[in-house]
N, C-alpha and C positions, 0 to 999 in steps of 0.2 A: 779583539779577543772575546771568547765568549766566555759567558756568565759561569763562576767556577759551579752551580748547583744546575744548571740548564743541562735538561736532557730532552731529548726527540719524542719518546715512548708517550707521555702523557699527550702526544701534540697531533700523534699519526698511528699511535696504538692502542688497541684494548685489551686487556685478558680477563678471560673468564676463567675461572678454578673452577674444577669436580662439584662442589655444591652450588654451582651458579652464580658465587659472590663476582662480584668485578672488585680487580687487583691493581695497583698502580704497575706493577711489573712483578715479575716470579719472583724476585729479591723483596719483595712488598709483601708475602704471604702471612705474617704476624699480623698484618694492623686491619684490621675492617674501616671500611671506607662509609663513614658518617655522614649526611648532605641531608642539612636541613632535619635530622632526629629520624632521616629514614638510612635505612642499610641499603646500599647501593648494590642489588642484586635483581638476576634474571627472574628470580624469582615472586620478587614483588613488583616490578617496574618493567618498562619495556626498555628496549637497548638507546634509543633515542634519547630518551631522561637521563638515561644513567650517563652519556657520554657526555651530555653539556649542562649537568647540573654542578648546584654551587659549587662541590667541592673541587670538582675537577676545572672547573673555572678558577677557583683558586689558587690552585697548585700551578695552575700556566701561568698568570702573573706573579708568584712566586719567583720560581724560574727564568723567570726572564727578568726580573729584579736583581738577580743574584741572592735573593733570599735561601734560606734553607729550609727543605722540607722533612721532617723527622722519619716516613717511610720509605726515605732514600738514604738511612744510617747506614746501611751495609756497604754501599758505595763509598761512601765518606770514610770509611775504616777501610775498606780494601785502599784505597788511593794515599791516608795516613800510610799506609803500612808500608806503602810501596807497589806495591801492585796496582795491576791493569783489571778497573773496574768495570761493572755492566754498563752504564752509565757512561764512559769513556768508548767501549765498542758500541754500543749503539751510537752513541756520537757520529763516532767513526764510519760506519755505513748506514748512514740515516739515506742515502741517497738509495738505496734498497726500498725503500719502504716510503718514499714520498717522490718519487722522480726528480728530485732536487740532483743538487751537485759534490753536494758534499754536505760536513757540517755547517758551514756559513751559509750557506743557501737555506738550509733548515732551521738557523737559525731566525733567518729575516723573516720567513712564511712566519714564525712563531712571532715573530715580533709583532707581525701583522693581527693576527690574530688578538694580542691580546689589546694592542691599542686601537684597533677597526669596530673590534667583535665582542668586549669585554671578555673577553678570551673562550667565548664558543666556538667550538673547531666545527670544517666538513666533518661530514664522516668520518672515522679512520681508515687510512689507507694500507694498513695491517695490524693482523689478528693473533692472540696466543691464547690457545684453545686448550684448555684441560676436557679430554673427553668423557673423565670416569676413571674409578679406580680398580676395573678391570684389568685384569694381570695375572698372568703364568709364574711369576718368579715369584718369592718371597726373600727380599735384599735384603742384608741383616741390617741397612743402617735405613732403610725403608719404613713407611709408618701404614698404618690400616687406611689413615686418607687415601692412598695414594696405591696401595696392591691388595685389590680382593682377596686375593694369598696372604698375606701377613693378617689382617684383619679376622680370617679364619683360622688362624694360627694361635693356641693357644697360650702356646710359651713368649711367643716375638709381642703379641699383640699387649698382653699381659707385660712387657718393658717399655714399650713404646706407645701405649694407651689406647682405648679400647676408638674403634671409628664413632665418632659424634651422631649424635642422631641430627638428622637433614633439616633445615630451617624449613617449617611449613611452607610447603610448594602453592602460593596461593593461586599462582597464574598456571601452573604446568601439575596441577592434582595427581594425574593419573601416570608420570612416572618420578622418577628416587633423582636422574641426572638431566638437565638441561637437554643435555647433545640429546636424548633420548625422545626428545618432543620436536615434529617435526615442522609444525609453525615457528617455532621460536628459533630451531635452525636455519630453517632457509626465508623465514619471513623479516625476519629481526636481523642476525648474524650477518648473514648470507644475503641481507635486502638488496646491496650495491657491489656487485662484487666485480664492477664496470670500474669501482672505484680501487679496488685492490690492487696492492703489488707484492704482499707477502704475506702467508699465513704458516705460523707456527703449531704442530699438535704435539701433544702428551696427555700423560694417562696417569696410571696405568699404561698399557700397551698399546697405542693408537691402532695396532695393525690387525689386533683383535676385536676393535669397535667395528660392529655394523654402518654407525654414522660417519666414519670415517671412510670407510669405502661410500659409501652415500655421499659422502660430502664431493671427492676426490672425482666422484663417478661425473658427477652435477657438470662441475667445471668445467669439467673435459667436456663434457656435451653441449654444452652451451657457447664451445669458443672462449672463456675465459680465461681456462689455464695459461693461456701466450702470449699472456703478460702479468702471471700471477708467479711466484718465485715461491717455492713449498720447501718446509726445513721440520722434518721430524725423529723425533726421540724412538730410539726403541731399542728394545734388550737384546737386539738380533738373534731374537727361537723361533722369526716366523717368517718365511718366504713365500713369493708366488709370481710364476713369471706374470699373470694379470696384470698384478699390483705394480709388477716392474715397468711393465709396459704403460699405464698409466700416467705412473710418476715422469716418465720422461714427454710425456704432452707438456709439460709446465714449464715457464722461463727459464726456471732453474732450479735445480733440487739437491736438498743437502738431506742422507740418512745418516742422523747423527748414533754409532752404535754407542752404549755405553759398557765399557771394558774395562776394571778394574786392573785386569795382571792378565799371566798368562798362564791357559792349563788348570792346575788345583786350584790355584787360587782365585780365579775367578768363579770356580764351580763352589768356590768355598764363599765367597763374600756373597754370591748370586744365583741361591740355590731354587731348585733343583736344576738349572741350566748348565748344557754339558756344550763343553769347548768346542767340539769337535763337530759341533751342530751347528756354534755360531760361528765358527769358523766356515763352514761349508756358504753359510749362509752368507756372508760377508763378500765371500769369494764368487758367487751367484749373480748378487747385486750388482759388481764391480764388473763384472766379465760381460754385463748384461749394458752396463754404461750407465749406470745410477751414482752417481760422485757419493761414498763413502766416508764417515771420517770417525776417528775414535774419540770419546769426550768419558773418558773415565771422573770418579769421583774421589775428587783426591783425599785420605783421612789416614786414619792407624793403622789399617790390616794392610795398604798396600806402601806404606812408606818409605821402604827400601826396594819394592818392586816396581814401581811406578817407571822405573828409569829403565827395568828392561822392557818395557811396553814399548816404553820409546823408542828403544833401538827397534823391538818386534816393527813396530809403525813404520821405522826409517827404513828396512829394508823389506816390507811389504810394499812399501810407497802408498801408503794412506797417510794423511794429516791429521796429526792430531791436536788436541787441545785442552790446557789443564787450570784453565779458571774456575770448576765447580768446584771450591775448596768446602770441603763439609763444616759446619758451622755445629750441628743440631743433628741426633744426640750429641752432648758432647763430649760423650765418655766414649765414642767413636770416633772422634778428632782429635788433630794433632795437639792440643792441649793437653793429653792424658800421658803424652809420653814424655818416658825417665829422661829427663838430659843428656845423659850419654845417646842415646838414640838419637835427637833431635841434631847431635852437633858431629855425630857421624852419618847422617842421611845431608844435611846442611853440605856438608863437603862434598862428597860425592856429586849435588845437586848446582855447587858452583865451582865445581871442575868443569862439569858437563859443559857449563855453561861460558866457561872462556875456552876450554880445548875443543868441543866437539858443537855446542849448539847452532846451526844457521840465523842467520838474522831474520828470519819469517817467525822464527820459534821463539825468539829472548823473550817477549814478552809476555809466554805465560810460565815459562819456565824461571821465569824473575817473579811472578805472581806467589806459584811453591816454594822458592827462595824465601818470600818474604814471609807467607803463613810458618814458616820456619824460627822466622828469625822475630816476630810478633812477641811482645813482653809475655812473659811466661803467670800463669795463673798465681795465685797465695798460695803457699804448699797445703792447710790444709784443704783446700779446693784440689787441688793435683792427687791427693792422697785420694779423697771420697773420688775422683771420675777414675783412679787405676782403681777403687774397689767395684765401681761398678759394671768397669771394662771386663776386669777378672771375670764376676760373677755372670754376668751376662756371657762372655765366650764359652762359660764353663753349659751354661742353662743351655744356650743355643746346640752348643758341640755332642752335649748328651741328645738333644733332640732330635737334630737333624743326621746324627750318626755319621759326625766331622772329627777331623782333629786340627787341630790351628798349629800343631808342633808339625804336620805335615804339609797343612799349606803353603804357612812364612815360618821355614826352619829358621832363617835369619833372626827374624825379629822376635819369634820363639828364644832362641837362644840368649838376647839380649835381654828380654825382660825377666826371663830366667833370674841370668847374671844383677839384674837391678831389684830382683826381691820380692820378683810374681814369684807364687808359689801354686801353680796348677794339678799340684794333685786333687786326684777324685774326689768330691766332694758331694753329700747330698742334701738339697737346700728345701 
């Protein structure tokens, strides 16, 4: 049996964030990664150092001790809760991303590692690439990190904090984003890509990065991609058969869309994007033989819609997937809502799931079960994130010239009944 804190990612992956920091995983994006009083980033070090320096030599013996590592908390509470954590799925197809056989196979290489090698790894044999926070959309549960749009957005950027300014770029001066420098791309990043079997991007919108066709382009020309497996995020507003044609040189490829609801609501939680575009777009992809799949963000505007996405998925025949449980803001998460809400979305969510769910699905549809059924906040915590839910839909709604009574009548009408009070208000 393996080590209950043992995950693969520190062992055969790297991620880079938008500012060049290195991440233990996307669920890791709180904690700056310390080694030796230096900040583990593309920006002061080369990628070499930063993959087999102390700290991440640590965290491999860790893990394979069964110790616990404190930037794998998220993990550890989704799994508490009930739910199917990153850390479990990566488990799971670790054999993706290091030609092993499974977990147990990924397990021994790590073992190997840390008692051969004082737990210096090869290379990594896949990548999770933030390219930049380039971006079309402004998400209302979106941050300035992460959509050029929101960042230039006075009202969004103003609730969810203004973008940081960049850790001096001391190796890469002359641009703002890593990906944007084309040594540390393809010299560093990119140096073994003999050695790759999966790379992951996001953004912002990867499909609007130049580097990302740069990147995408490389592979292919070089014979690489026909054993590299490519799995990317994107808001589905931007198509091209090129890009389609591309993508299918690769072992394999997952576009993951992200689709909150269907119709208003999505044009409402994921503005200014119109349905009817990502819909086209979607259908282009799919028609075209690029494996599709839906990975909406599960939180409060879609909580009782979420389940007709699902059906929309089931009889589109796209897979979908509902582990992105929002965490952060978290007057956008399931924690701000009134109990009657939670224990009327909870039922509907475990009918589904004994009358109608396949057994390919329980396990992320037990995941939304369980952010459901998660101990509920102190009320006055409950109180302050519904005042700032309120104020927030009210700022947003004026701004973006929305209404939330027409995207989710539903859950409009519910919080209504529980004591929101949405009239016009000027703040």
């Amino acid at each position: 049996m393996l080590p209950k804190t043992f995950c693969v990612l520190p062992f055969s992956q790297l991620t880079i964030a938008n500012d060049g920091k290195v991440r233990l995983c996307t669920h890791a994006h709180a904690f700056d990664m310390i080694s030796e009083g230096r900040l583990l980033s593309l920006n002061s070090m080369p990628l070499p150092e930063v993959w087999n320096s102390s700290y991440l030599r640590t965290i491999r013996r860790r893990m394979v001790a069964g110790a616990p590592v404190k930037e794998c908390s998220k993990c550890y509470q989704t799994e508490a809760e009930g739910g199917t954590s990153l850390r479990q799925i990566m488990n799971l197809h670790a054999g993706c991303r290091d030609d092993g056989t499974g977990e147990n196979d990924s397990f021994k290489k790590a073992l190997n590692v840390v008692t051969q090698n004082s737990g210096s790894a090869a290379p990594p044999s896949a990548l999770h690439l933030w390219l930049g926070n380039l971006c079309n959309l402004k998400c209302r549960m979106c941050s300035p990190a992460f959509s050029s749009r929101v960042a230039s957005d006075p009202v969004q950027s103003k609730w969810l904090g203004e973008l940081n300014a960049a850790e001096t770029p001391s190796r890469i001066p002359q641009h703002v984003y890593w990906s944007q420098s084309e040594p540390v791309v393809f010299e560093e990043v990119f140096n073994h890509p003999e050695l790759l079997r999966w790379v992951h991007f996001t953004g912002g919108e990867p499909l609007l990065h130049r580097s990302f066709s740069a990147i995408v382009q490389k592979l292919v020309d070089s014979g690489h991609a026909s054993h590299i497996g490519i799995y990317v995020n994107s808001n589905g507003t931007v198509y091209s058969h090129r890009l389609s044609s591309l993508l299918k040189e690769f072992s394999s490829v997952e576009l993951a869309i992200s689709l909150d609801g269907i119709g208003k609501l999505q044009e409402y939680i994921r503005p200014p994007s119109k349905w009817d575009t990502v819909w086209r777009n979607i259908s282009a992809f799919h028609q075209e033989g690029v494996p599709v799949s839906i990975r909406p963000t599960v939180q409060a505007y879609n909580v009782f819609d979420l389940l007709e996405l699902v059906h929309w998925c089931e009889t589109s025949q796209l897979p979908f997937f509902l582990d992105n449980v929002l965490a952060a803001p978290r007057f956008l998460s399931f924690d701000m809502l009134p109990q009657l809400v939670v224990d009327e979305a909870l039922q509907c969510w475990t009918h589904y799931l004994s009358a109608e769910c396949t057994d390919t699905n329980r396990w992320h549809v037990a995941t939304v079960i369980a952010a459901l059924q998660r101990p509920r906040p102190e009320a006055n915590t409950i109180d302050s994130l519904q005042r700032q839910f309120l104020e927030f839909t009210q700022d947003m709604d004026r701004s973006a010239g929305q209404l939330f009574a027409i995207a989710s009548p539903r859950l409009y009408e519910r919080l209504v009944a529980a004591g929101f009070n949405f009239s016009p208000r000027v703040r």
